[in-house]
N, C-alpha and C positions, 0 to 999 in steps of 0.2 A: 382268637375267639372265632368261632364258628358262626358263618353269615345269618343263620336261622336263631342262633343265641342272640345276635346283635340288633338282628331286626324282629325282634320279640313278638312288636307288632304286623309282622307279615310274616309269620311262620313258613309259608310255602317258600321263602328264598333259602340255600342253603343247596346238600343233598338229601332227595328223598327217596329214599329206595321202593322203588317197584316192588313188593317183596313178591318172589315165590313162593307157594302154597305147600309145604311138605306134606304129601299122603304117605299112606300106610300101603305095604303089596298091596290089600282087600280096596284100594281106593278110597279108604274114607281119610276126613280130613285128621291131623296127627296136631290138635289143638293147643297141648303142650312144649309142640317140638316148636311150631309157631310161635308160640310166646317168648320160649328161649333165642329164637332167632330172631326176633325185634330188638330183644334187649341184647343183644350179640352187637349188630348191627351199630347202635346207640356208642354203644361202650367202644364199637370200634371207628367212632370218630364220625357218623351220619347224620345227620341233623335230625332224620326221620322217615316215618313209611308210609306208604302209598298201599293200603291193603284194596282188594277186589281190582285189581286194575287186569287189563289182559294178560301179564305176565304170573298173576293170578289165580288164571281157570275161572274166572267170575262168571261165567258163560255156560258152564258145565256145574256150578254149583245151585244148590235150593234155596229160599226164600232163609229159612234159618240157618244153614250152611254160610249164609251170606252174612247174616245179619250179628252171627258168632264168629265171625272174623274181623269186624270192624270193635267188637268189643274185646275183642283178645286181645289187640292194637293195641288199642287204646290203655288200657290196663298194664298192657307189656313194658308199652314207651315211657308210664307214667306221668305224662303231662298229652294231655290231649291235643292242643296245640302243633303237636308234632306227628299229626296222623291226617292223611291227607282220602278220604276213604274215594274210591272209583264209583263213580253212580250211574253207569252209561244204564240203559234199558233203549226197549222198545220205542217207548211213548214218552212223551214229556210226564205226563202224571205217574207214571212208574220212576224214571229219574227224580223226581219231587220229593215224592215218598223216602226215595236213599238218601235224599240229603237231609230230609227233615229225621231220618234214622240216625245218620251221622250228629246232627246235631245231639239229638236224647245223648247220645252216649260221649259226648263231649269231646268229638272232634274237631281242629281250628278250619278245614275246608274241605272242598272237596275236589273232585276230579271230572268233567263230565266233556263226553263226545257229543258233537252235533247228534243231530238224529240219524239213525240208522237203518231204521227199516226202509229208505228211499232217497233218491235223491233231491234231498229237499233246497229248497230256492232261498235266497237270501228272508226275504220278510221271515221265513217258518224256522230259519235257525235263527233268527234274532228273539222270537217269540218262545222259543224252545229253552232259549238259554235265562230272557226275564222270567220264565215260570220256574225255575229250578230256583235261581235268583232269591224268591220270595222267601224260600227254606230259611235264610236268615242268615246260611254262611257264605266266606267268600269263597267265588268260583273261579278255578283255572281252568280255561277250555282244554280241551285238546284237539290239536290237529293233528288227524291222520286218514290223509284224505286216499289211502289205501285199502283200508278195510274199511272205512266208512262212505265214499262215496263222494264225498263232501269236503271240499277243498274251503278250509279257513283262511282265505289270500287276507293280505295285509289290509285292506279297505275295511275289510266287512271285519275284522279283527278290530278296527278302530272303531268302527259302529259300535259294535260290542260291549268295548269301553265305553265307549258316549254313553251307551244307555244303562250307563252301569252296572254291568249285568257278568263281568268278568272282572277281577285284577290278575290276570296274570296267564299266558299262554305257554302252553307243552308243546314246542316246535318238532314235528317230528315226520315233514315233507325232504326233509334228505338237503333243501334248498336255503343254504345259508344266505344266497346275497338276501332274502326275505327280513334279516334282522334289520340289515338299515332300514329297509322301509319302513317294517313296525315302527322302529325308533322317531320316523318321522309324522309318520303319520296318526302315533297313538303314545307319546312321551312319557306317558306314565303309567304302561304298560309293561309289566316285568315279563321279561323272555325268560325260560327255562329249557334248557336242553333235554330234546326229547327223544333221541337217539344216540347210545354214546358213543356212535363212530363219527359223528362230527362235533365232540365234545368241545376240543382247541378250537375249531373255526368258529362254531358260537361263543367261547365263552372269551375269545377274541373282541367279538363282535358286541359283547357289553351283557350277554347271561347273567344273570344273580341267583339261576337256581338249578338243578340239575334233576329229573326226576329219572333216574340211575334203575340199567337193569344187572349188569354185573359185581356191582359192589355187594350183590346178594354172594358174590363166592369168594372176591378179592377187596373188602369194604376199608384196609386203610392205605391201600396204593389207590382205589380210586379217591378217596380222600385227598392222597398226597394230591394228586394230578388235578383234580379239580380245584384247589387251594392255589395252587400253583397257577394254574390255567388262568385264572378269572384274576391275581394278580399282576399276570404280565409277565410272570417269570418264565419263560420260557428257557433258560438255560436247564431250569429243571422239569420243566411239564413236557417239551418235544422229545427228548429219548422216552421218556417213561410210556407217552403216547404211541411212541411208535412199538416201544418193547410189549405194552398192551392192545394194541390195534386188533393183532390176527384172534383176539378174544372180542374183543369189544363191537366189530364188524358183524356177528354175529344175532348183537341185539337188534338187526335188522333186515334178519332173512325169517321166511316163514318158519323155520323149527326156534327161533330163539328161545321157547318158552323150553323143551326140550335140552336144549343146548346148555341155557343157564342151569337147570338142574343138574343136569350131566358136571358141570362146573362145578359146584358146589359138593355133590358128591365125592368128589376126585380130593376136595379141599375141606373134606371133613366136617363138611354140613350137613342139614338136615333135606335135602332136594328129593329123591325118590319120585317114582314114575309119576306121568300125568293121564287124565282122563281123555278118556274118544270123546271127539275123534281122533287128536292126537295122537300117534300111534310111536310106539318108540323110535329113534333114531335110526337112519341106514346106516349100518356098517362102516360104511367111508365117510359119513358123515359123524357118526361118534368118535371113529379113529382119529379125526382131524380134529376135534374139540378138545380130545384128549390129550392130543400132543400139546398143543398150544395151552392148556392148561397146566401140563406136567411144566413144559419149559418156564412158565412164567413161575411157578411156584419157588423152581428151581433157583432161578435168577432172586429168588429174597420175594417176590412182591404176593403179599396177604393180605 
């Protein structure tokens, strides 16, 4: 039984696929290829998706653009519960607004980044995060103090908690010793793997959740591995890691959004190009995605 089945009542434990956004050459969103690749996804052992998140294009899409992706989800997954929508914006009252969106259309939570337009100071991300809060669903921060600015360190992570305003963090500073600390300093705080080239070492480390960008092209080997992982089995989750690595390292370089498509292309998915500013892959860098794609496929892992 799947973690997100078990724990009914915390949907976000489990995996939840980041999903990539399939467009059409002309760039527009390809709504039905989306909806087939949620229910893909599902059937291929995921607990569930993460739509508008940066692997996304959330950033590059419109206010409806946006707002028909979280209900495609939704519809696609068929249980709402298992749709985790991304709500970062500008402002906290624009993040409100996505989650109170999210809600209407009967999502179980949502996804949300500190603020982003600056580097905001403790009090203003704990403020940012009780306004979103009030939307009604439960919130899993995210930390990605890379693109955002704003480093979510374990302290202010337990604040968070205290003020109820999170159950559950997208770890995705690169820096595993930070689980113990969570663990201590905020116990009932669920960690979620937010990068999956340190899949093992968090889900070592006490993970229950995964929010997963390449099980968008390989979704029941990362299954196998995160199953495995977060049991302890390592006889079978460390080759498989390591056989997926030279893929999985990739959800953490600035093309990854690129990359996973590329991925998913190769393996009969719906991926197709992404919007500017993203610009297609360089040559050396598609050729290297694609070797490591071709091999894994090769070796069995789908």
């Amino acid at each position: 039984m799947s973690l997100a089945k078990h724990e009914s009542a915390r949907p976000w434990r489990g995996i939840m696929v980041a999903t990539a956004l399939p467009l059409r050459e002309d760039l527009s969103v390809d709504y039905d290829a989306y909806a087939e690749h949620v229910r893909w996804l599902i059937d291929s052992g995921c607990d569930g998706v993460v739509p508008n998140g940066s692997l996304g294009e959330y950033q590059t899409l419109t206010d409806e653009e946006r707002t028909r992706v979280v209900a495609t989800a939704v519809e696609a997954a068929g249980d709402g519960a298992r749709v985790m929508p991304g709500v970062a914006a500008y402002g906290s009252a624009e993040s409100r607004r996505w989650a109170e969106q999210a809600a209407e259309a009967g999502a179980g939570s949502v996804l949300l980044l500190p603020p982003n337009a600056y580097r905001a100071e403790a009090a203003a991300v704990r403020a940012h995060y009780a306004e979103v809060a009030r939307a009604g669903l439960p919130v899993v921060a995210y930390n990605n103090p890379y693109d955002t600015k704003v480093d979510l360190v374990p302290g202010l992570l337990a604040q968070l908690h205290g003020d109820g305003s999170i159950v559950a963090v997208k770890e995705f500073s690169g820096d595993v010793r930070r689980a113990y600390e969570i663990a201590e300093l905020a116990p009932g705080l669920d960690l979620l793997i937010g990068a999956d080239d340190v899949l093992l070492e968090l889900a070592v480390a006490g993970a229950v959740g995964w929010i997963a960008g390449y099980p968008n092209a390989l979704p029941q080997a990362g299954a196998k591995l995160f199953h495995a992982a977060v049991a302890g089995d390592l006889e079978t989750a460390l080759p498989l890691y390591r056989a997926l690595h030279p893929l999985l390292r990739w959800d953490s370089k600035t093309e990854f959004v690129q990359a996973i498509k590329l991925s998913m292309d190769i393996a009969g998915r719906p991926g197709g190009p992404t919007r500017p500013p993203r610009l297609p892959l360089a040559p050396e860098i598609a050729s290297a995605v694609r070797a490591a794609t071709e091999k894994a496929i090769a070796e069995g892992l789908n």
